[in-house]
MIBATOR-175403 format. One record per residue: x, y, z of N, C-alpha, C, O in turn. Coordinates in steps of 0.2 Angstrom, whole numbers, plus 2048, in hexadecimal, padded with zeros to 3 digits. Example, Ala and Ser with C-alpha at 12.3 -4.5 7.8 and 13.67 -1.06 7.14 Angstrom:
REM residues 2
8427E482783E7EA8278427F08278477EF82A;8407F58238447FB824840800827843806828;
***
This chain:
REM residues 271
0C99418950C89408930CB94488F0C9943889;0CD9368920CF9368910CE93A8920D193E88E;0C993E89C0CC9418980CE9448960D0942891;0CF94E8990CD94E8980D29518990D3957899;0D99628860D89698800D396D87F0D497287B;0E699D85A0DE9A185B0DB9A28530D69A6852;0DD9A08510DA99E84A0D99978460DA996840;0D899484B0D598E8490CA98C8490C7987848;0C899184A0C29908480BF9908430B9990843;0C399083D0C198D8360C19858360C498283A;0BC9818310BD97A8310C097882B0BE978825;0C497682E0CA9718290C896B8250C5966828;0C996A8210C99628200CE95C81D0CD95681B;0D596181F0DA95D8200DC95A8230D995A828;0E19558240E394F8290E39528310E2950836;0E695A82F0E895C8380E295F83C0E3962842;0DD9608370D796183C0D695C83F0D895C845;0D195683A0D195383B0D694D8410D4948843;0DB94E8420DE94A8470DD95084C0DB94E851;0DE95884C0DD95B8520D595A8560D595A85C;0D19588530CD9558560CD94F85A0CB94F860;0D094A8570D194685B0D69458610D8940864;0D894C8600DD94C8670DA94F86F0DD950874;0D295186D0CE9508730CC94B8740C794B878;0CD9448720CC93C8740D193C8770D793F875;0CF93887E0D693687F0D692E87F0D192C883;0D892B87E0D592387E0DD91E87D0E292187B;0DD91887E0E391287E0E390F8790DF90A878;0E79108750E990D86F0EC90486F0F0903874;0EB90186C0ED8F986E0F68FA8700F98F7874;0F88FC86C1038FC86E1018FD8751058FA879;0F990287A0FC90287F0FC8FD8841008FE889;0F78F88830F48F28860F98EE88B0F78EC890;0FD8ED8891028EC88F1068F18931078F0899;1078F688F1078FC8941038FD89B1068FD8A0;0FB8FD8980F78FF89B0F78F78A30F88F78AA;0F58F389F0F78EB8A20FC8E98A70FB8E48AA;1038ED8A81078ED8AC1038F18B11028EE8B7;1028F78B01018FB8B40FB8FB8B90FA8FE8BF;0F68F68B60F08F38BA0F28EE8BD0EF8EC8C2;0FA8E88BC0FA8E48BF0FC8E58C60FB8E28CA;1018ED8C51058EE8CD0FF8F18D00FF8EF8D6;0FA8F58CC0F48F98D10F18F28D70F08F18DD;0EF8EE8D30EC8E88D80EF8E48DD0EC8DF8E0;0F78E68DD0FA8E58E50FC8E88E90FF8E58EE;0F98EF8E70F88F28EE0F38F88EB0F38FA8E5;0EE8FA8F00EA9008F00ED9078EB0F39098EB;0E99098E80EC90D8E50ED9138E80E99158ED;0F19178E60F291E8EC0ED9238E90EC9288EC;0EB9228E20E89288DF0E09288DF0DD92C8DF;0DF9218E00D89208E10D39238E70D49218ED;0CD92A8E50CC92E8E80C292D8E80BE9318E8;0BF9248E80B99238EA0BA91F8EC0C091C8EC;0B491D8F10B29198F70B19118F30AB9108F1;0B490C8F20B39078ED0AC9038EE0AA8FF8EA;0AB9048F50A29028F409E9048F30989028F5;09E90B8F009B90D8ED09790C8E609290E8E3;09D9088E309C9088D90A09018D80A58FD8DB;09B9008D409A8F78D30A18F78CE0A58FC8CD;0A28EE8CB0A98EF8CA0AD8EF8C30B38ED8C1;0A68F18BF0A88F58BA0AA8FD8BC0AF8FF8BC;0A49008BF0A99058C00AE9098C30B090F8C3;0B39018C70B89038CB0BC9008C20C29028C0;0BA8FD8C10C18FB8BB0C19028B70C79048B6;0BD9078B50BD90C8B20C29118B50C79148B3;0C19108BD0C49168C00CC9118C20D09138C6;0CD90C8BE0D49098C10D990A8B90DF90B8B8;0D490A8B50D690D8AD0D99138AD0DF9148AB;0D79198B10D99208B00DE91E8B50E491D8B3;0DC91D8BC0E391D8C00EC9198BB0F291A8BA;0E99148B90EF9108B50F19158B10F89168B1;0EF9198AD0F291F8A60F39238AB0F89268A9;0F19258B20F292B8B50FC9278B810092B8B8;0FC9238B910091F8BC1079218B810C9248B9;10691B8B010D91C8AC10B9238AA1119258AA;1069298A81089308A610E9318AC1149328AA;10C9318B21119348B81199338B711D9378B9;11A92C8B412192A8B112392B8AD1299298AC;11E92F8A91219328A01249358A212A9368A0;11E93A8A71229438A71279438AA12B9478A8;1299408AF13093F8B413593C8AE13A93A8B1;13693B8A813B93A8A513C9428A21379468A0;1449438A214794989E14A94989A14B94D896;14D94089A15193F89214D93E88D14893F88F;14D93C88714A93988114894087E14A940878;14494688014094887B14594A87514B949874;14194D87214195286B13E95586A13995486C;14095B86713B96186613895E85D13B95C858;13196085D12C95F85912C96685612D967850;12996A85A12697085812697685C123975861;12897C85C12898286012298785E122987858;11E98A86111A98F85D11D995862120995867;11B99B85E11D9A385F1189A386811A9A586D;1119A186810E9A187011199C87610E99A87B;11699B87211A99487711898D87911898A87E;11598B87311198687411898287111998386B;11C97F87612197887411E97287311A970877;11F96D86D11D96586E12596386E12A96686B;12495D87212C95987412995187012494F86D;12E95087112A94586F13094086E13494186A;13093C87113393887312E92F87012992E86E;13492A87013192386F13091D87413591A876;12A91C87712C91987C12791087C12290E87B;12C90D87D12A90687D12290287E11F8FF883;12190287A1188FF87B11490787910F907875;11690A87A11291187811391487010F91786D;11891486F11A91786711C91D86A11C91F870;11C92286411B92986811692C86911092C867;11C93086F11793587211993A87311F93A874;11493F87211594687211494987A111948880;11894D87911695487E11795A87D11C95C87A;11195D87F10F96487D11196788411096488A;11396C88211697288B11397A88811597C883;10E97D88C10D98288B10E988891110985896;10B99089110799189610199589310199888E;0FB9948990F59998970F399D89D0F599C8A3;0F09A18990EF9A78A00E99A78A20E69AC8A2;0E79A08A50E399F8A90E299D8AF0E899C8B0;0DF99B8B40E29978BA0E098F8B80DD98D8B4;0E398D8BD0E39848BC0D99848BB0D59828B7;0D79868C10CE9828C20CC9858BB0C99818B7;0CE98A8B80CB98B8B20CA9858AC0C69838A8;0D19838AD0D297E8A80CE9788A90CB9758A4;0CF9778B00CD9718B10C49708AF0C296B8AC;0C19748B10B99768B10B99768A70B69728A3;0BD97A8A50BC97989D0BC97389B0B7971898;0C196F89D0C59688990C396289C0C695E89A;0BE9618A20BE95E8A70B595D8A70B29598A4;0B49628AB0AC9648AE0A89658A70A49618A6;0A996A8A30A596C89C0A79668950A796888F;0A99628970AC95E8910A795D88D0A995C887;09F95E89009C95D888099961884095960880;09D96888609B96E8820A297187F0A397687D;0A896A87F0AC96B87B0AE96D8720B396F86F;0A796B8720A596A86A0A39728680A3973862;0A097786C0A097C86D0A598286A0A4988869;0AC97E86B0B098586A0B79828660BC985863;0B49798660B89768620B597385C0B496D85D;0B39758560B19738500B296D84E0AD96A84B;0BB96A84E0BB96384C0B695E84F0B595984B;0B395F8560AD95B8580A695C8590A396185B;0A595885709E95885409A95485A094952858;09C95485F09695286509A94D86B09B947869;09B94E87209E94E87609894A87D09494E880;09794487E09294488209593F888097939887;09594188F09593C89609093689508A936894;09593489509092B89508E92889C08992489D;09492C8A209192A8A909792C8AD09D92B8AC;09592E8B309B9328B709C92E8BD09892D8C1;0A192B8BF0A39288C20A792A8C90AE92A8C9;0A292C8CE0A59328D30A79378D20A49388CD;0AA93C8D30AC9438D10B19438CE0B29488CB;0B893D8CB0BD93E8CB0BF93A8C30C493A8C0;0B89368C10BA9318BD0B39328B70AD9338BA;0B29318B10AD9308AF0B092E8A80AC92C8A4;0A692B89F0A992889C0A792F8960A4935897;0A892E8910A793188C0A79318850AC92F882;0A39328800A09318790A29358770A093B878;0A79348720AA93C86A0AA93C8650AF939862;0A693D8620A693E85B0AA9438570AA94885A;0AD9428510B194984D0AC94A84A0A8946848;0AB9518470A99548430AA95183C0B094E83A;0A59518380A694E8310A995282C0A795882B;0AE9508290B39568260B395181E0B694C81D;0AE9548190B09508130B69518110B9956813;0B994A80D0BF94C80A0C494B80C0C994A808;0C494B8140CA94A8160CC9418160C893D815;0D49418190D993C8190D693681F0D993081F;0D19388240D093682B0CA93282A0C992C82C;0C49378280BF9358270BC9358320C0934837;0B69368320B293683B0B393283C0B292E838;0B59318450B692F84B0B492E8500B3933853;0B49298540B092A8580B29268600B1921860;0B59288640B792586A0B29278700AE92A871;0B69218750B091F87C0B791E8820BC91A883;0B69258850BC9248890BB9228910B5922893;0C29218950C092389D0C492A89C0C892B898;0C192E8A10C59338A30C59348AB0C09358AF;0CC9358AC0CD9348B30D093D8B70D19418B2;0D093E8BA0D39448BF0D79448C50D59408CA;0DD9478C50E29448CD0E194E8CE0E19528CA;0E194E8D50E69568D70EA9538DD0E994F8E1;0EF9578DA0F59578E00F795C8E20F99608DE;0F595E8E80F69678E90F596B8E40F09698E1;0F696F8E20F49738DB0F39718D60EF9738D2;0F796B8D40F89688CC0F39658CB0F19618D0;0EF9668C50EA95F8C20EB95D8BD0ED9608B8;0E99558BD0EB9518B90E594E8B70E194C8BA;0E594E8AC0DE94E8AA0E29498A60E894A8A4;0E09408A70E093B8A20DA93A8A00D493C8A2;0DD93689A0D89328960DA9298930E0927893;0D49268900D892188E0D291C88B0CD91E88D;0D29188880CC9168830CB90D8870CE908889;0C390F8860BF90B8890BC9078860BD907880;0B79038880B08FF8860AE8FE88C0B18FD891;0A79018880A090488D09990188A098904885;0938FC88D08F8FD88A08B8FE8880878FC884;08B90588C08890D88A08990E88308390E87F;09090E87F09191087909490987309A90B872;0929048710978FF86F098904867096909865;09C8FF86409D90185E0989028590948FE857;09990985609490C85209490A84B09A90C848;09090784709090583F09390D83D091912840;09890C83909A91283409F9178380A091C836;0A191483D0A69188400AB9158430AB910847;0B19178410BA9158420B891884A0B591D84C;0BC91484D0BF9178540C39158550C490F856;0C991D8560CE91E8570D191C85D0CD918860;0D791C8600DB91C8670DE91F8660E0920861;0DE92486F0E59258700E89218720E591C872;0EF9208760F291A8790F291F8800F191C885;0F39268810F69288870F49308870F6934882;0F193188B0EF9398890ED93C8910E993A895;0F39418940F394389B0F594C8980F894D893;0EF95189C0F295889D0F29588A20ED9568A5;0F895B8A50FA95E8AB0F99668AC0FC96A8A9;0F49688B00F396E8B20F79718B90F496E8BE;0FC9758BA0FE9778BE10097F8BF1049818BB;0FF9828C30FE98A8C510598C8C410A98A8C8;1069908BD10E9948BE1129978C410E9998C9;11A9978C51199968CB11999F8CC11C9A38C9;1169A18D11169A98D41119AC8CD1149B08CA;10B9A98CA1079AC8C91029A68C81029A38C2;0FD9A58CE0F69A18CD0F09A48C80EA9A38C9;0F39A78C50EF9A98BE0F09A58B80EC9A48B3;0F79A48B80F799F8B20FC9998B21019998B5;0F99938AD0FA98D8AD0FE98B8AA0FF98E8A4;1049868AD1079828A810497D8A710197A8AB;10497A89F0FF97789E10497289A109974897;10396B8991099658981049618960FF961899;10495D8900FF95988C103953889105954884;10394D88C1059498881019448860FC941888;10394388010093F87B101937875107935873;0FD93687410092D8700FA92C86F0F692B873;0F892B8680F49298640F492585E0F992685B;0EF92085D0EE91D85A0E691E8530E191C854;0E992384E0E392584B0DF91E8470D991E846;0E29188460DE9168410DF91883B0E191D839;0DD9118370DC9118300E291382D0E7914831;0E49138260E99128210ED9198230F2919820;0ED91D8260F19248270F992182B0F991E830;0FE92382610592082810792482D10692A82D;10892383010D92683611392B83611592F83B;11492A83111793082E11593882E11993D830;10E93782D10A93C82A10693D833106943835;10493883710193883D10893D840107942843;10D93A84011193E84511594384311A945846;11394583D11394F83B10E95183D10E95783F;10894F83E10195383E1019538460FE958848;10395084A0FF94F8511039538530FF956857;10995685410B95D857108963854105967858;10896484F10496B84D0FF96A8500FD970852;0FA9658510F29648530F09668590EC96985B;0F896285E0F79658650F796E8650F597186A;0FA9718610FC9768600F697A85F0F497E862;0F29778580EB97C8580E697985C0E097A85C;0E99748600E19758640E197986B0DC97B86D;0EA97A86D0EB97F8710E69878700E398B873;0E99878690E998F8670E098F8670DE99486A;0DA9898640D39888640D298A86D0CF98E86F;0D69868730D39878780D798F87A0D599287F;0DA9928790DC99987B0D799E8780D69A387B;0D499B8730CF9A18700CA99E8750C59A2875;0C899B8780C49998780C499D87F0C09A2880;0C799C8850C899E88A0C99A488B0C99A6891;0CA9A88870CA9B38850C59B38850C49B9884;0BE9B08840B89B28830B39AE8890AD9AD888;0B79AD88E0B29A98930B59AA8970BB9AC898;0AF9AB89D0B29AE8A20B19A78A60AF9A28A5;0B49A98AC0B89A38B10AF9A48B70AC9A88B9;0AE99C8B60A899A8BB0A999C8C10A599B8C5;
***
């Protein structure tokens, strides 16, 4: 969720808040729609390998929900298996790398490579399980609510950005799927943007996409205390903001939402 990101708790009202905020939406931006549409065409000729509910159980909207994550869960797994293309974007002194690369139907995308000194369930229960007290330790959001959970592995969700006068971006508001895979140790948190009639279109509010948003949690190796943590990203903010300006702002964003969830996790103890 989409879905499912130490002095950043001041509020901004500049463009890279405001987009740090929307880099806990995770949602499908239109460039990815044939992306996405490939990848649903091969899931329907043969069973999916990822798929982890009983399908008579959940009517057939909500297996399309759970065919949406799997599909983003599908081309994520082929992003990251590429080693040529990237570029370095940005380095920070806590080792928070962004790479980024151009990729056909997607535009770019980012990847964020860190580690934290947590163990993987931590992350995941943070980023995953408590997603709607997200807004709690992250400011740019202004309200974070499950729309409906769809087995333990799939659910929908409503995000609002906090309102920042002034700024470039102006509030937001996304309705995503957010999916989950584990593969032995590793977990895998997508997102990807939906329509729900829980939430349709709200008068007075822009809603943003992302096109592609996968964190990869996996246990360092020879110390299951802390996580390598891999974030990739491709969004589509909306509205007159040149792309210019989107793709200086969105590597630093992934970078302070890092440093918002580090602080955040020094101060909470592990369920």
């Amino acid at each position: 969720m989409v879905f499912y990101f130490k002095d950043i708790l001041f509020r901004s009202c500049d463009v890279m808040t405001m987009t740090h905020s929307l880099l806990t939406a995770m949602m499908l931006a239109p460039q990815a729609k044939m992306f996405r549409s490939g990848l649903l065409q091969s899931q329907r000729r043969s069973r999916s390998i990822f798929l982890q509910v009983n399908s008579s159980w959940f009517s057939n909207t909500e297996l399309s929900y759970v065919n949406q994550g799997e599909a983003t869960l599908h081309g994520a797994l082929g992003i990251l298996q590429q080693q040529d293309g990237w570029q370095t974007e940005t380095y920070q002194g806590k080792g928070e790398l962004v790479l980024s690369t151009v990729l056909p139907r997607l535009g770019k995308v980012f990847r964020m490579e860190t580690v934290l000194d947590v163990p993987v369930d931590q992350l995941f229960y943070e980023l995953f399980e408590k997603l709607e007290q997200m807004p709690e330790w992250n400011p740019a959001l202004s309200r974070v609510k499950i729309l409906q959970r769809i087995g333990k592995n799939t659910l929908l969700s409503h995000e609002i950005t906090a309102q920042c006068p002034g700024n470039l971006i102006g509030q937001r508001d996304f309705v995503s799927v957010r999916h989950c895979w584990k593969k032995e140790t590793t977990v895998y948190l997508v997102g990807t943007a939906t329509h729900s009639e829980f939430m349709p279109m709200q008068k007075g509010q822009v809603r943003a996409e992302s096109g592609l948003s996968c964190i990869v949690l996996q246990p360092l190796e020879g110390d299951g205390h802390q996580t390598r943590f891999t974030w990739l990203l491709s969004m589509d903010l909306k509205g007159w903001i040149p792309k210019s300006i989107i793709n200086r702002v969105l590597p630093q964003s992934q970078v302070d939402f890092i440093r918002h969830l580090r602080r955040h996790l020094s101060t909470t103890a592990h369920p």
